[in-house]
Residue, then its C-alpha position, 0 to 999 in steps of 0.5 A: x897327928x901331922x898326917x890327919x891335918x894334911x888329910x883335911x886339907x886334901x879333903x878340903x882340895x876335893x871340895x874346891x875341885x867339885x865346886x869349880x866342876x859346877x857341884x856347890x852342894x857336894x862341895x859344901x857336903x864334902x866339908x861339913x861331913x868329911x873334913x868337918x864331923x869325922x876328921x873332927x872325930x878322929x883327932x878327938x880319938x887321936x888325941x885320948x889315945x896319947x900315943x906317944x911314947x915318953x922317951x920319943x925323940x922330938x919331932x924337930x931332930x927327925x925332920x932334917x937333910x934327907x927327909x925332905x926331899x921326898x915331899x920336895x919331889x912331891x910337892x915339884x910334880x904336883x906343881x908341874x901339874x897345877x902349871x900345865x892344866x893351867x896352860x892347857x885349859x887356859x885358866x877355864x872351867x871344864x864343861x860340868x853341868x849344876x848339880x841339885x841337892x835333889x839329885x845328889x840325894x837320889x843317887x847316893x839313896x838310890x842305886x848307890x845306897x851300898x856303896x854309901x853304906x859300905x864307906x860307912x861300915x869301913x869309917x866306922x871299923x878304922x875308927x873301933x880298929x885305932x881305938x883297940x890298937x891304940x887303947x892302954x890296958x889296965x892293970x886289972x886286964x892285964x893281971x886277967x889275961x895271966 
């Protein structure tokens, strides 16, 4: 569960990169499509599935000593990141050009119309993929398979 929220929140990050390269409407499709209708549809889906095993130890015990300092590490290059870009460019935009709705249209309809298709089908089998895996059997199904 953890990790679909920090997912929406990168998600979300993309959305304020296309904004700042001059895309708005990307951006505001970035949020309502991505972050918005199918993040939402996944926690719903993690949610049914109550994964969790009831002798599972709680979260707080795991997170202790070691286990920071990964995302320490992490966190530290990303900020090293932030601080040169914001050196370099002088806190400026990059020269990116508005994009219309009209155009996004077209080009996602036009020669990228697989692609378009293609993240769909691969959203739409990760989805059927964690439900199968995730699904408890009844206790019909189970005296089926015997």
């Amino acid at each position: 569960m953890h990790a679909l929220l920090y997912l929406i929140v990168s998600l979300l990050a993309v959305a304020v990169d296309f904004f700042l390269l001059g895309a708005p409407f990307v951006a505001a499709l970035e949020v309502i499509i991505y972050a918005g209708a199918i993040m939402v549809l996944f926690v719903f889906v993690i949610m049914t599935l109550n994964v969790g095993a009831p002798g599972t130890e709680p979260a707080g015990r795991r997170s202790a000593g070691r286990a920071w300092i990964g995302p320490v590490v992490l966190a530290s290059v990303l900020l090293a990141e932030v601080v040169y870009v914001l050196v370099v460019s002088a806190g400026g935009v990059s020269g990116g050009s508005s994009i219309s709705p009209e155009e996004v249209g077209r080009t996602l309809y036009g020669p990228y119309r697989i692609g378009v298709e293609l993240a769909s089908l691969l959203l739409l089998a990760g989805l059927v993929g964690a439900y199968h895996l995730g699904r408890r059997r009844s206790s019909e199904e189970r005296e089926g398979e015997r």
